[in-house]
N, C-alpha and C positions, 0 to 999 in steps of 0.2 A: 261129582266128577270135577276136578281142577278143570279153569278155563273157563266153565258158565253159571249161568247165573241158577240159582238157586229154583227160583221160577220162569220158564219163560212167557211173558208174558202174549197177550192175544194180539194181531197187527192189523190194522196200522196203530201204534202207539205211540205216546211222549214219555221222554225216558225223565228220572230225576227221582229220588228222595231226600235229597238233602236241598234246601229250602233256604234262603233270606228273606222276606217279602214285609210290604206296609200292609196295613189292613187300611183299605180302603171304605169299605160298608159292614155293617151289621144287620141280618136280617132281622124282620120283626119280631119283636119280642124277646131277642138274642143276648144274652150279658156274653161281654167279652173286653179286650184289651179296645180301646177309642180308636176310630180312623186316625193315623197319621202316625201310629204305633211299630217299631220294627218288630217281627215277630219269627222264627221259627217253628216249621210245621213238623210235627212228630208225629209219622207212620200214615201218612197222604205221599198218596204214590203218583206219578206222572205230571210232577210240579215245576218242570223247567218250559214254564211259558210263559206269556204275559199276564194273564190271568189265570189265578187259582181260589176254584172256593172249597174250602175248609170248613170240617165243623169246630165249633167255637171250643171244644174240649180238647182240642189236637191241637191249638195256637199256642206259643209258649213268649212272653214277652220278652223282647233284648233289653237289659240294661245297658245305658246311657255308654258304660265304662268300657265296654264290649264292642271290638271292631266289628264291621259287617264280615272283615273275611274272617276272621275266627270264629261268629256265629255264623255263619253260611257253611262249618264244616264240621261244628262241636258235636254234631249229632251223630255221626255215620261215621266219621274217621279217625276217630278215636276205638271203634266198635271194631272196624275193619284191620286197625293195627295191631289189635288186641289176638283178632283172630289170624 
């Protein structure tokens, strides 16, 4: 139905799928991009907060050359345009 969302989600909730964030920590044992890293989250939902933790398979590293704002929206709104 135009107008909502595809799912609605349970409440109270944090809205967000489209992501910019540092990685901060890695849990134990964990390969992934190094603390201090800009990264984009693919398909972690409820990420507009101060903290987000992610699995290390969803993190996708920013290159250097790559503004935050264009990686902050490369993911969803290119999709959303399309559709």
């Amino acid at each position: 139905m135009p107008g909502r969302f595809g799912r609605t989600p349970a409440l109270p909730t944090c809205p967000g799928i489209e992501c910019l964030a540092v990685v901060e920590a890695l849990g134990a044992g964990v390969d992934g991009p190094r603390p201090g890293t800009r990264v984009v989250l693919l398909g972690v939902r409820a990420n507009w907060r101060g903290l987000v933790v992610a699995p290390a398979e969803r993190v996708i590293p920013v290159p250097d050359a790559v503004s935050d704002q264009d990686a902050a929206q490369a993911i969803i709104n290119p999709v959303t345009a399309l559709v």
